[in-house]
C-alpha positions in Angstrom: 74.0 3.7 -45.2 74.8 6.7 -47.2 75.0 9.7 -44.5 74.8 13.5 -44.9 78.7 14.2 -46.4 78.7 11.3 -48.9 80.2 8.6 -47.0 79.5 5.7 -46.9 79.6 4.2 -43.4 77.4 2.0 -41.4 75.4 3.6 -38.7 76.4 0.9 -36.0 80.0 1.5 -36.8 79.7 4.9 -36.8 78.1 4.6 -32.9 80.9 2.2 -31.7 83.4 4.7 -33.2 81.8 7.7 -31.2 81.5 5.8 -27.7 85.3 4.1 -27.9 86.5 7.8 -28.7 84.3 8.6 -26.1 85.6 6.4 -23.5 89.2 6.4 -24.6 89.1 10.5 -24.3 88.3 9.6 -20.3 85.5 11.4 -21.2 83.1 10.9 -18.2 81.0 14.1 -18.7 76.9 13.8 -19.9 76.5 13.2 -23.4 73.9 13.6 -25.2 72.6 11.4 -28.4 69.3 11.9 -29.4 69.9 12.0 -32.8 71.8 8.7 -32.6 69.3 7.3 -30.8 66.4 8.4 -33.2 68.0 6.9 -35.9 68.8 3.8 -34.5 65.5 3.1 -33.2 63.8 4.1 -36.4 66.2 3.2 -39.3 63.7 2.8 -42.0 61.6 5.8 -41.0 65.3 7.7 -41.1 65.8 6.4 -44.8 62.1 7.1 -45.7 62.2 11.2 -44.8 66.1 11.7 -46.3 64.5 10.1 -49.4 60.6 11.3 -49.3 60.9 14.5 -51.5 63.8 12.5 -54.2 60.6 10.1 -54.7 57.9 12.1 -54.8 59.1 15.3 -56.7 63.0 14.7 -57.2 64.2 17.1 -55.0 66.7 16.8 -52.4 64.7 18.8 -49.9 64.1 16.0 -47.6 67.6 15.2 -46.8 68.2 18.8 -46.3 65.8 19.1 -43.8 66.3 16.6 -42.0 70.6 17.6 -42.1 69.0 21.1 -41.0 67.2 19.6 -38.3 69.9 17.2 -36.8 72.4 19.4 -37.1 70.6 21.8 -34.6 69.5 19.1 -32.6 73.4 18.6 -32.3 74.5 21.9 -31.5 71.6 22.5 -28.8 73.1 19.5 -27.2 76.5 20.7 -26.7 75.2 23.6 -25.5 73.9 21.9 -23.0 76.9 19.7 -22.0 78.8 22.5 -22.2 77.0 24.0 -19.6 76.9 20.7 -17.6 80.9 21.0 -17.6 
């Protein structure tokens, strides 16, 4: 899978990456993953809006929206686990 910067990585690798840096930081602290989790519950319907506008008027406006909106799903959570700290 193909994600937002270009790289190619696999979104299961990508997800054991984040929780063995995770656990090897001692981190022990709430973390929120909802965007993770979303895409991993939903992998087709994931690929389906990054590519919706590319098939249906060849635009690219899909897969910035949906950046756009994890993104700020991103940064609200660390908002939040910052104030959990």
């Amino acid at each position: 899978m193909t994600l937002f910067c270009g790289a190619s990585f696999g979104l299961g690798r990508a997800l054991i990456l984040l929780i063995t840096l995770s656990h090897a930081a001692g981190c022990l602290s709430i973390k929120y993953n909802s965007a993770q989790e979303i895409i991993q519950a939903h992998p087709l319907g994931f690929q389906d809006a990054i590519n919706a506008s590319h098939h249906a008027r060849r635009t690219e406006e899909s897969k910035h929206f949906i950046q756009a909106l994890l993104r700020r799903l991103n940064q609200l959570e660390a908002r939040l686990e910052a104030e959990g700290q």
